[in-house]
C-alpha positions, 0 to 999 in steps of 0.5 A: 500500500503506498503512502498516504497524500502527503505535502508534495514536498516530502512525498519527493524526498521520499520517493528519492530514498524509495520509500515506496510504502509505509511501516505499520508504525507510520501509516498508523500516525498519518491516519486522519484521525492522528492528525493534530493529536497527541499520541502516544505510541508503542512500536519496536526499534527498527519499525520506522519511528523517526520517520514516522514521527516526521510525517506525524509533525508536517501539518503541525510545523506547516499549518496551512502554510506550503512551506516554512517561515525563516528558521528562528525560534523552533517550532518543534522539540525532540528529545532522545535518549543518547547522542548517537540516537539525536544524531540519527534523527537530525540526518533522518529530518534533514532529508525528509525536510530537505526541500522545505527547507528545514533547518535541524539542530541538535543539542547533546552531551559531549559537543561544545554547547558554545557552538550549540549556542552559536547555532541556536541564535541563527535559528532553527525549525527543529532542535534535536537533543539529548535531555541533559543537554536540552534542560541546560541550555533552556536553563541558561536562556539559550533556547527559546521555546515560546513558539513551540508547537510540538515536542516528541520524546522517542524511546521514551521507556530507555530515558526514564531507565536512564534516569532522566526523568527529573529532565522531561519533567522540567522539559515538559513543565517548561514548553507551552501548555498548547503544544502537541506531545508525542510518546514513542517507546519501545513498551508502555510501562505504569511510568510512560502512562503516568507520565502520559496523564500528566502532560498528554490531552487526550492522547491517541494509542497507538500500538503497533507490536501487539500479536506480531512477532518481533523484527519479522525481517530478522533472521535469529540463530543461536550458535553452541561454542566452547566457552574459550572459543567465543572469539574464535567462532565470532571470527568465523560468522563474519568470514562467512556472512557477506553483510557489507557491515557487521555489529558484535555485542559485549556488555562490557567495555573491556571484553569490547578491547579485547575483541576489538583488539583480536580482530584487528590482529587478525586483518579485520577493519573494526572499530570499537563503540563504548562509553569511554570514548568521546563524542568525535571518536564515535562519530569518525568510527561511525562515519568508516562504517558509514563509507565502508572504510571500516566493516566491523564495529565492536559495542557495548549496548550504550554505545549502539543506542541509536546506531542505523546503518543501512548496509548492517545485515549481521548482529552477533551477540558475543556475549547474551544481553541481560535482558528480552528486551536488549536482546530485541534493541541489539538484534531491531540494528539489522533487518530495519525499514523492510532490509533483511538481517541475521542476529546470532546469539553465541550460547555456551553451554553454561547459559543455554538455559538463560539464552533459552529464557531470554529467547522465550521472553523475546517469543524468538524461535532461533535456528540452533546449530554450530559456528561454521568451520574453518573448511566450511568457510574455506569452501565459501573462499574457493566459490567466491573467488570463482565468481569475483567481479574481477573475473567477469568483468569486462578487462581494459587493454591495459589489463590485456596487454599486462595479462599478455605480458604475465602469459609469455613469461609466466606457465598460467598455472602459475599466474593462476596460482599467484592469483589465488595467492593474492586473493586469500591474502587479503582474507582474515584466516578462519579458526578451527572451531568445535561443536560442543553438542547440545546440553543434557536436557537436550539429549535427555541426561539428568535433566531430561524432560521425563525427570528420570535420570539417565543411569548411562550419564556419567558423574558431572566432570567426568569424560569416559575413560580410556577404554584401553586398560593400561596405565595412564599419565596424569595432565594439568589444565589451568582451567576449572568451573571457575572458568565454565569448564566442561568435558563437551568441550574439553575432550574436542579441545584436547584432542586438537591440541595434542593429535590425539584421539578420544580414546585415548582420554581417560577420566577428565576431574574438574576442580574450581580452578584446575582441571586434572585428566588421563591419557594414555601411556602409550599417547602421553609422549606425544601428546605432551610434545603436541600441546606443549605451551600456552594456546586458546589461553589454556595451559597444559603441563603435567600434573603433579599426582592423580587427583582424588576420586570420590572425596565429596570436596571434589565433586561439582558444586560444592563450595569448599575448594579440592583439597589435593594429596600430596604427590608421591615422592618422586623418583629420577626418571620420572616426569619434571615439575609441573609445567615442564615436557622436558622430562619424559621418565615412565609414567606413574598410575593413579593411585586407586581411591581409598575407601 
């Protein structure tokens, strides 16, 4: 359905940016029963609001005018949660405006308010901010609102969780008693309809979500990963999705250095969003993504407040997000205005059960399945160089001549060779990634739906053991359920690191900040030679002694720390130190468990 007659200005400036038919969200404000009112409306991120607000305040700013007097004194107030949030909205008014003529402001933390003075006193139309920033400058006489016709608080529910309550209150006590107030937020709280009574007159509700499901254009995965494997199976998704641009989500600022820090490493164009970073710094990182400069932004979830980038068609959340509702923030970046998208939760087994909640609170049904593999992506590199636009685009002479220059000196195998070469580069290398397989309550272990206990399960931190009945030699990992340790990722683990199979892994006993396990004699040398050193931030050396067996202080869950017995004496052809492959005397078994 095409948009509603509108001034045949705006219907230009939206053909222009092919807005060919409205979101729900939009053609519910330009109703002919909306017009004039305060409404108050509901509808998720991505659904379109600021363009909907925009179409919502035409016949306010103009009246029965065909285009706007000088810019002076603004005629319409906007305020947003973040400055991100503003600055989006004042490029999203400018181009909707655009052949009105409509002069945009705005007024948000972290920018030089004597310049933000400077710009009000050449007047503007509409005036953009953050409240903070707004309530200071009408403070100071700065702004001047006494012509105000309209003041419009988008995702209203996020600045009262901010804490900017006190702000609006002063905002709206301050503008004229005449002026027409629109609410959009994300959810309707008892704190939004409070506030709705108090400065709203007869408010249209609008409510647009109600019996859809959330972000219809999205496509939702979820990927089990080894705990220690998050940044390795973050690398893979974007080696293999062909987004133009793609946002990964940590929920702390640190973890985004750290990630941030590990793509760069690896040849990735990133940049990195968090609260730490000042204004200019997010709006140049903003604007590599904007001009394909950059490829990949890594954010905390305040940081990606109000972020819209057109060509975003990949969200992944390295780390889960606390809540439903972030989980629906961070995936509304992608798959906005009618676009496609894909939001990929990354799940360790050890939050399957809070990704399952959130997932059900979100009322998301994602497609599980594991990270893609390095021979997957590999696979992806071949097929893709085969059909570059290099390949089939049309050559100059130039490229000719060159070719046929290569071709006399060079066999074409060669040039061909060199060719692919050059191609992978440019590629960031793909990780080897492991499948760690669904939980228990999948398979139906302990914790299967019947409620029966599975008598083939084995105890909590243990693998199988070896099925060869000879000795074994005891190893150390410098990692426990302190660190979400678990033998459906141990066992991939160790078996890479040490060229080993899984037969030749005997018991596997976790402890709160170590991990004890067996391998067999006969593949102990050569296991010891493969995994020596320090990699995917695992340690592996030898043990000191076999761990205990059945003491309940080594059982999981329990809170006292493992009391381990002290090693048997030592003897000269025995195994070095803890820490140390140099010694490779014969092997000592297990002591068998007392009682």
């Amino acid at each position: 359905m095409p948009f509603r007659p509108t001034h045949p200005a705006i219907s230009a400036a939206l053909t222009e940016r092919e807005y060919h038919e409205p979101t729900p969200v939009q053609d519910a404000v330009i109703e002919p029963n909306a017009e004039g009112r305060d409404l108050l409306v509901s509808a998720q991120t991505g659904s379109g609001k600021t363009v909907a607000y925009g179409l919502a305040l035409v016949s306010t700013l103009l009246g029965d005018s065909d285009a706007l007097p000088e810019a002076g004194d603004p005629l319409a107030l906007i305020v947003a949660p973040t400055r991100e949030l503003a600055l989006q909205v004042q490029r999203e008014l400018e181009w909707l405006y655009a052949k009105i003529n409509a002069r945009v402001v705005t007024c948000v933390g972290g920018m030089d308010p004597r310049a933000e003075q400077k710009a009000l006193a050449r007047g503007a139309h509409i005036v953009v901010g953050t409240p903070g920033r707004l309530r200071d400058h009408l403070e100071r006489g700065r702004l001047r609102i006494a012509n105000l016709k309209a003041v419009v608080l988008d995702e209203a529910d996020e600045m009262l969780n901010l804490g900017f309550r006190e702000d609006l209150e002063f905002i709206l006590e301050a503008t004229p008693a005449s002026r027409r107030t629109l609410m959009f937020s994300a959810t309707l709280p008892k704190s939004i309809t409070a506030m709705t009574k108090r400065h709203q007159k007869d408010a249209l509700r609008i409510e647009v979500t109600a019996g859809t499901s959330s972000h219809v254009d999205i496509e939702y995965r979820a990927i089990r990963v080894a705990p220690t494997e998050v940044e390795h199976a973050v690398v893979n998704l974007l080696r293999q999705s062909e987004s133009p641009s793609a946002l990964v989500f940590c929920n702390t600022r640190e973890q985004v250095r750290h990630l941030h820090t590990g793509l760069l490493d690896r040849g990735f164009a990133a940049v990195a969003l968090s609260g730490e970073l000042g204004q200019s710094e997010r709006n140049q990182a903003l604007q590599s993504l904007r001009d394909g400069r950059s490829r990949v932004c890594v954010a905390t979830d305040v940081a990606a407040r109000g972020i819209d980038l057109p060509s975003l068609g990949l969200v992944i959340h390295a780390e889960l997000p606390n809540d439903a509702e972030t989980l629906q923030h961070r995936s509304g970046r992608t798959g906005r205005a009618g676009r496609k998208g894909v939001s990929v939760l990354l799940v360790p087994l050890s939050r399957r059960r809070k990704a399952d909640r959130l997932l059900t609170e979100a009322r998301i049904r994602p497609i599980w399945g594991a990270a893609p593999s390095a021979e997957e992506i590999r696979e992806l590199d071949r097929q893709r160089l085969l059909d570059d636009p290099i390949l089939t685009d049309e050559p100059s002479e130039e490229d000719l001549e060159l070719g046929r220059e290569l071709l006399r000196k060079r066999p074409a195998e060669e040039i061909a060779a060199a060719f692919a070469r050059v191609y992978r580069q440019r590629l960031p290398e793909p990780e080897d990634v492991y499948d760690p397989g669904e939980p228990r309550s999948v398979k139906g272990g302990r914790d299967s739906a019947d409620g029966k206990p599975d008598r083939r399960e084995r105890p909590e931190g243990e693998a199988p053991r070896s099925r060869s009945n000879g000795p074994t030699v005891w190893f150390h990992l410098d990692i426990g359920r302190n660190n979400n340790a678990d033998p459906k990722w141990l066992l991939p683990l160790l078996c890479r690191r040490g060229k080993i199979t899984r037969d030749d892994i005997g018991a596997i006993r976790i402890f709160d900040k170590e991990t004890k396990f067996e391998i067999a004699e006969a593949a102990a040398k050569r296991f010891a030679a493969s995994a020596e050193g320090t990699d995917d931030d695992i340690t592996i050396t030898f043990a000191d002694g076999a761990p205990p067996a059945g003491r309940p202080q080594d059982r999981p869950g329990r809170s006292r720390p493992p009391q381990h017995p002290r090693p048997a004496a030592r003897k000269t052809d025995d195994a070095g130190p803890r820490g140390s492959f140099k010694a490779q005397g014969k092997p000592r078994r297990p002591r068998p468990a007392k009682g």
